[in-house]
GUFI-295170 format. One line per field, with one value per residue (C-alpha): residue number from 1; residue in three letters; x, y, z. Coordinates in nm, 3 decimals. Layout:
residues N
seq: NUM;... $
type: ALA;... $
X: X;... $
Y: Y;... $
Z: Z;... $
END
This chain:
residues 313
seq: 1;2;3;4;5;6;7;8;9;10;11;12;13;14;15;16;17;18;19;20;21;22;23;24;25;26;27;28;29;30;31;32;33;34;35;36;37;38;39;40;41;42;43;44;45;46;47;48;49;50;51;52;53;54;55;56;57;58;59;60;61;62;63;64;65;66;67;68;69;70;71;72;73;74;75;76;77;78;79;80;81;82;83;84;85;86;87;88;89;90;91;92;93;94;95;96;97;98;99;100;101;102;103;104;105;106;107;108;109;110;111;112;113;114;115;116;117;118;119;120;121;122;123;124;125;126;127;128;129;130;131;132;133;134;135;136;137;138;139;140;141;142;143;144;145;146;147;148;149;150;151;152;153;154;155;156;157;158;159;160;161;162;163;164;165;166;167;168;169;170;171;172;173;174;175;176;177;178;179;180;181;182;183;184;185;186;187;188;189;190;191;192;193;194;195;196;197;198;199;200;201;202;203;204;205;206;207;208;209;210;211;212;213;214;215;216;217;218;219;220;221;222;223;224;225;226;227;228;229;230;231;232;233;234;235;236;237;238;239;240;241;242;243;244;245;246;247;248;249;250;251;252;253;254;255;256;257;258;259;260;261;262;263;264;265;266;267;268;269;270;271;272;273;274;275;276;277;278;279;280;281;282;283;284;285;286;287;288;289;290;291;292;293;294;295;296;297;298;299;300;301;302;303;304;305;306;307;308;309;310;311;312;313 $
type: UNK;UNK;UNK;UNK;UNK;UNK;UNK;UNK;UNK;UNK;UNK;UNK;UNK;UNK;UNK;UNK;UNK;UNK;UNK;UNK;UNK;UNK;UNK;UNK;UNK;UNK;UNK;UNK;UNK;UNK;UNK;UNK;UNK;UNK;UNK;UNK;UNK;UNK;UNK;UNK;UNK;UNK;UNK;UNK;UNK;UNK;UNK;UNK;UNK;UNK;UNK;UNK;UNK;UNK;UNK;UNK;UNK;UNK;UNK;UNK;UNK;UNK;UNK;UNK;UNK;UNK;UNK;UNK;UNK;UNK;UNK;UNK;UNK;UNK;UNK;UNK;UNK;UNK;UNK;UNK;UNK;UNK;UNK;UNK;UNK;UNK;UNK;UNK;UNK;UNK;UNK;UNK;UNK;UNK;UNK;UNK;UNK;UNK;UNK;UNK;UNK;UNK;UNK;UNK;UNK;UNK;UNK;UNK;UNK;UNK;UNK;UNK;UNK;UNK;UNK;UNK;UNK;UNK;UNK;UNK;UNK;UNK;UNK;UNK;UNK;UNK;UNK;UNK;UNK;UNK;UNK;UNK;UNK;UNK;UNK;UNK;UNK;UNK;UNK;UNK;UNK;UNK;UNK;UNK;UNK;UNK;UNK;UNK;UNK;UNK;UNK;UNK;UNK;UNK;UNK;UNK;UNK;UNK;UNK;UNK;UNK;UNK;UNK;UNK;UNK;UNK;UNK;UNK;UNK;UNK;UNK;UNK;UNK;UNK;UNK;UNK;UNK;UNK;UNK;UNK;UNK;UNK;UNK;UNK;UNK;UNK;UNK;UNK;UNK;UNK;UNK;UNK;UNK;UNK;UNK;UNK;UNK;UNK;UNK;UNK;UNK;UNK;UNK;UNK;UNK;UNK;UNK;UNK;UNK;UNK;UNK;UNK;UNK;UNK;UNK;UNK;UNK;UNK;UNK;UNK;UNK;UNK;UNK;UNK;UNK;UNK;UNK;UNK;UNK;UNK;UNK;UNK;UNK;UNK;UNK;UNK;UNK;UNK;UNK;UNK;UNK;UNK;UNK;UNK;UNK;UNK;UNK;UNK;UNK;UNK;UNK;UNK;UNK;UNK;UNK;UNK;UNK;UNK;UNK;UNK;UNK;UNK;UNK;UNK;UNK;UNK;UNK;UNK;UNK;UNK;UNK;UNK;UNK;UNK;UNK;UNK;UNK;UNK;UNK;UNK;UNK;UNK;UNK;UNK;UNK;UNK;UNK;UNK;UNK;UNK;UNK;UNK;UNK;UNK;UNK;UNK;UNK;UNK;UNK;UNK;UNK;UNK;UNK;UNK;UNK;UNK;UNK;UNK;UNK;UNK;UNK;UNK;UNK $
X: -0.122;0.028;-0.157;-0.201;-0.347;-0.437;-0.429;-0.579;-0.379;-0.499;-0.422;-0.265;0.091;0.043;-0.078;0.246;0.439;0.267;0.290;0.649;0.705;0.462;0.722;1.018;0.913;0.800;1.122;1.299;1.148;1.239;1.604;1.569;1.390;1.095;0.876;0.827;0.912;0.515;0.510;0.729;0.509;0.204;0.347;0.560;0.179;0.051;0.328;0.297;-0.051;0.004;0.275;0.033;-0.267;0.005;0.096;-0.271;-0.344;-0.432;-0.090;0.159;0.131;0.483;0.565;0.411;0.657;1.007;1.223;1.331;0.938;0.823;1.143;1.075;0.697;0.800;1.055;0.819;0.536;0.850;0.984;0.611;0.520;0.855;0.818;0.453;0.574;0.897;0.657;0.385;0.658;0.822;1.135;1.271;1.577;1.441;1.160;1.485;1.614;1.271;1.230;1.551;1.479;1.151;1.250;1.503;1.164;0.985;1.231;1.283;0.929;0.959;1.259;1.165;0.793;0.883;1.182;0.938;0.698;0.947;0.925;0.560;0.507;0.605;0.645;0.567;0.875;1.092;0.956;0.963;1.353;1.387;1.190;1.363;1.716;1.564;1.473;1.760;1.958;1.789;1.748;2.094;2.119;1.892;2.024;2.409;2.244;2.111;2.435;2.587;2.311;2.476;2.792;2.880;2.690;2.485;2.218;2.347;2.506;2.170;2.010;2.263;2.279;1.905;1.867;2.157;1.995;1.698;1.847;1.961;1.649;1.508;1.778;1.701;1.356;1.385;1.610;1.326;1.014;0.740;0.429;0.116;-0.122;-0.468;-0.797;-1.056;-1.193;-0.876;-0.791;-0.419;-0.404;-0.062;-0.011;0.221;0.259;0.075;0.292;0.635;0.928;0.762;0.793;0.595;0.716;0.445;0.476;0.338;0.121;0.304;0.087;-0.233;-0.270;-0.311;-0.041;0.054;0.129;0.295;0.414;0.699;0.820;1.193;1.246;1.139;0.800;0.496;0.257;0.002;-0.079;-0.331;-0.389;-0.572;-0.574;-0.789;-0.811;-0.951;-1.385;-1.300;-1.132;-1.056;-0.900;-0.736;-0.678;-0.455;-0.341;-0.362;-0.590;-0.613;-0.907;-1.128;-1.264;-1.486;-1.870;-2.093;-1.827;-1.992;-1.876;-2.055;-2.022;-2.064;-2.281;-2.092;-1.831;-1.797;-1.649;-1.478;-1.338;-1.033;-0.894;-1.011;-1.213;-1.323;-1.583;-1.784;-2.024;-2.161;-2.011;-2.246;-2.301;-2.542;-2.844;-3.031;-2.824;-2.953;-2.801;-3.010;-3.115;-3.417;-3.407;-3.603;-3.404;-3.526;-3.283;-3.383;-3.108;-2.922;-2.748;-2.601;-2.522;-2.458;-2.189;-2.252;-2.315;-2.430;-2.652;-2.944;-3.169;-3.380;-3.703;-3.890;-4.237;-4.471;-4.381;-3.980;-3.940;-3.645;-3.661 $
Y: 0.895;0.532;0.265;0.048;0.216;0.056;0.236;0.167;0.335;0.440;0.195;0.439;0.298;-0.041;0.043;0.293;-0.013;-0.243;-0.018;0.002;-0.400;-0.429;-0.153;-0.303;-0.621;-0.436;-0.276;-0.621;-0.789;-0.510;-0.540;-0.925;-0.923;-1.067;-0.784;-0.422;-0.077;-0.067;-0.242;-0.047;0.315;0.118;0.014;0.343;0.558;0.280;0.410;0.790;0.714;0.566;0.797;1.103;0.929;0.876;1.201;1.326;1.065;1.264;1.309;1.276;1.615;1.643;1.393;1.651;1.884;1.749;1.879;1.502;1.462;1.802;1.772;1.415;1.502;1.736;1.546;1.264;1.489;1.523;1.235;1.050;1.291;1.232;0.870;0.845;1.072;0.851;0.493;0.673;0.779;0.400;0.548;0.238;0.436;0.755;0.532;0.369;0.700;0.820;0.494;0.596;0.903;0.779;0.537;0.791;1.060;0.754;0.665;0.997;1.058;0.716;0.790;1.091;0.992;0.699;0.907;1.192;0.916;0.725;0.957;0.960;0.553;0.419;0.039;0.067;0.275;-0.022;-0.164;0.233;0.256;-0.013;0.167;0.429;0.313;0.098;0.369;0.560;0.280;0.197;0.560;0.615;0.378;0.492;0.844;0.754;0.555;0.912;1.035;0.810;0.759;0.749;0.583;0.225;-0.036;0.234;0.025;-0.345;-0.118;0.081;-0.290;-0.419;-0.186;-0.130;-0.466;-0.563;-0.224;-0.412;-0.777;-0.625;-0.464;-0.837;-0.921;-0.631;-0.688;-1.099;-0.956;-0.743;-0.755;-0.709;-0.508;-0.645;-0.706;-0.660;-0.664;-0.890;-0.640;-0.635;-0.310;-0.268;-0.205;-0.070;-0.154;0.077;0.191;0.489;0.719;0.814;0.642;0.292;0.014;-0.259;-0.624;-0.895;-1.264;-1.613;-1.780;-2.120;-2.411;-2.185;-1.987;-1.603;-1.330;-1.127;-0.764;-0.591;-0.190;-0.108;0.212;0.290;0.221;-0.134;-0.138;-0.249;0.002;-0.177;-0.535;-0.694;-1.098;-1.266;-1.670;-1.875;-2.205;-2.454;-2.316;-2.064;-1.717;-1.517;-1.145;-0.914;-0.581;-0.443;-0.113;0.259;0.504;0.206;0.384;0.198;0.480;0.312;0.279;-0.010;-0.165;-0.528;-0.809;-1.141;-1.410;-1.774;-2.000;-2.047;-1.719;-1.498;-1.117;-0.990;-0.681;-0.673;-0.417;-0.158;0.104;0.065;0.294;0.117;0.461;0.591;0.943;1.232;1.442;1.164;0.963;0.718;0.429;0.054;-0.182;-0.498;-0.804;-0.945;-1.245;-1.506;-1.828;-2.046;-1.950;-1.604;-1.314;-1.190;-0.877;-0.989;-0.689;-0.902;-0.775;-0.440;-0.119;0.217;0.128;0.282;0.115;0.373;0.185;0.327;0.197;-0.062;-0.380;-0.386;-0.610;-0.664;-0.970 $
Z: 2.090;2.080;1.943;1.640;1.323;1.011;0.679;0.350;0.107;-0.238;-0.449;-0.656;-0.487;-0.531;-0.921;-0.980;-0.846;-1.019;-1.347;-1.339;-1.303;-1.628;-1.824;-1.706;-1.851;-2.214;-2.213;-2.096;-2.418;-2.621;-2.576;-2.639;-2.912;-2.739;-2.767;-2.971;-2.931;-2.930;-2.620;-2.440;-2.560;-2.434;-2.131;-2.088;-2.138;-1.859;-1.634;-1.649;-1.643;-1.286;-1.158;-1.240;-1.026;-0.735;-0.730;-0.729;-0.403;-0.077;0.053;-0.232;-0.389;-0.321;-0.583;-0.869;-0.737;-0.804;-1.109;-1.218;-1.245;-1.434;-1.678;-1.757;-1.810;-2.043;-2.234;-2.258;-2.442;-2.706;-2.686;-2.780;-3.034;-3.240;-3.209;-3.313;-3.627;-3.731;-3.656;-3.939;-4.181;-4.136;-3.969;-3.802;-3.712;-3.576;-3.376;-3.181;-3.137;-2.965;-2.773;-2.593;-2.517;-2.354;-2.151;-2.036;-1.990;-1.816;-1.549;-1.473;-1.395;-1.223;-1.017;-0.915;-0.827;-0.622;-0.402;-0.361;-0.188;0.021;0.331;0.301;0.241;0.598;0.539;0.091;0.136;0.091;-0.259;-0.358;-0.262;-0.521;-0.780;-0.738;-0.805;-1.068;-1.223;-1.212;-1.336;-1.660;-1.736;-1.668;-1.965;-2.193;-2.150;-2.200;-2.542;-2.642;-2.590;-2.859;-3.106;-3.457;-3.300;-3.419;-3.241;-3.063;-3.064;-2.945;-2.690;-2.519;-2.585;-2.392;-2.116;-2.038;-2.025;-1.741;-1.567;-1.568;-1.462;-1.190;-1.056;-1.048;-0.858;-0.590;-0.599;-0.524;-0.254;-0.074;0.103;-0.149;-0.005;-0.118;0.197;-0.024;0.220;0.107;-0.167;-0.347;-0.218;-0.087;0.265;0.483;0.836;1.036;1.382;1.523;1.624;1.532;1.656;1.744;1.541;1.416;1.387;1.292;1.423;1.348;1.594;1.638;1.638;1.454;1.163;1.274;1.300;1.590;1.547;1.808;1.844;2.059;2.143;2.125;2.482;2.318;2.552;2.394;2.363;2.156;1.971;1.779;1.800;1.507;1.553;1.347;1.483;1.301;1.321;1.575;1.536;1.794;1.761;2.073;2.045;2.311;2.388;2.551;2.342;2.073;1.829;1.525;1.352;1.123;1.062;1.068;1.310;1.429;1.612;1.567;1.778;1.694;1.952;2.296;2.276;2.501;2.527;2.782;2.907;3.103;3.344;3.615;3.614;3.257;3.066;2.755;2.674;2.353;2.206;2.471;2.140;1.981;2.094;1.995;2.098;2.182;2.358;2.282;2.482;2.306;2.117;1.956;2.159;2.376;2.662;2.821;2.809;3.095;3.260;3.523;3.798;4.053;4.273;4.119;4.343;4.186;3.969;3.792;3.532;3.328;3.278;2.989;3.024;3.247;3.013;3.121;3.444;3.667;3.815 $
END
């Protein structure tokens, strides 16, 4: 089916993302001398924390799967337990050592997490691609530090390199589209096309604030669009498109004094679902001006009249 869908993710991406930005920044003022090796744990536990909700999200159970993931989950159980044991015994030295080896543990869990989702992500896939090889990067680091620990200047060295890994995942980040489309809830919301193949481009209304999104297949024909434009007190929103579906409940529209809604097109159907009942479609109001259904025009038509009080005038 073509259309438009809309899908609120779990914002169990948007936190793993979100998670890894707040560690890269422990571990950034770590190897400045701005911050601890407490702040990096904390922040490290905050990012496994978030990877292991992601990978529990309907959907990303893949992510659980992947060797980088279950060897860095294990590693980091170590790695934690033999820094929390050299920080009680006062083991400045040892505690470096174990902060190395879990950043190392971290990224790996991060890396691996974040390239698991990118097939399954469609737009987030972007900011994930730069997790990922952000990830990679200051692990890389951290595990070549490992290699050398005991080695002069091992130290200013891993300091040195984690943080340029880091520097440079700024860099890449300033350099890509960010997703964070939140609905009005706070919860983080993707937009992507509906079927396979099409694409999705999103356009400025010139002259109004609104957005235009349009689908195209890869023929480039538009199969669907939505039109929000808010201009100045009045909003108006089109939805366009074959087989377009809003599967949602307690779906209203409200109009303000003086709209109007219309349906465009040929032979059109507007019909509830034939497995329920119960539906109303309601005229009555408490205005001054009298409601109207106007058939005029109209051939084939039946009017149910349920009891001796309805009139057709």
């Amino acid at each position: 089916m073509s259309g438009l869908t809309v899908v609120q993710t779990t914002t169990s991406v948007s936190a793993f993302i979100g998670a890894f930005n707040n560690f890269m920044d422990a571990a950034k003022g770590f190897t400045t001398g701005k911050g601890s090796m407490d702040d990096v744990e904390v922040a490290g536990a905050g990012l496994i924390s978030a990877a292991t909700a992601f990978s529990e999200a309907p959907g990303y159970a893949a992510i659980s799967r992947g060797a980088g993931y279950i060897n860095g989950m294990a590693s980091y159980d170590t790695d934690l337990a033999a820094y929390q044991d050299a920080e009680a015994n006062g083991q400045t030295g040892k505690q470096a050592e174990a902060i190395a080896g879990l950043i190392s543990d971290i990224c790996s869990v991060t890396g691996a997490a974040a390239t698991a989702a990118i097939p399954l992500s469609g737009p987030a896939a972007l900011d994930l691609g730069v997790v990922a090889g952000a990830a990679d990067a200051i692990g890389g680091a951290a595990a070549g530090a490992q290699v050398v620990i005991g080695a002069a200047n091992w130290l200013d060295d891993f300091f040195a390199a984690v943080n340029q890994a880091i520097l440079d995942a700024i860099v890449e980040q300033d350099n890509s589209i960010q997703i964070n489309l939140n609905d009005p809830s706070g919860n983080a919301e993707l937009v992507m096309p509906g079927q396979a193949g099409d694409t999705l481009t999103t356009t400025p209304l010139g002259g109004s604030a609104g957005f235009q999104y349009t689908e195209d297949n890869s023929q480039g024909v538009q199969t669907s669009s939505v039109i929000l434009a808010m201009n100045g007190a009045t909003d108006a929103e089109y939805i366009s498109g074959e087989d377009v579906v809003s599967d949602v409940s307690g779906f209203h529209f409200t109009f303000a004094d003086g709209a109007s809604a219309t349906i465009a097109g040929g032979s059109n159907v507007v019909s509830a679902n034939g497995s329920t009942s119960g539906y109303t479609f309601t005229l009555e109001g408490t205005g001054a001006n009298a409601d109207t259904l106007d058939l005029a025009g109209a051939t084939g038509v039946t009017a149910l009249l349920g009891d001796a009080t309805t009139m057709i005038d």
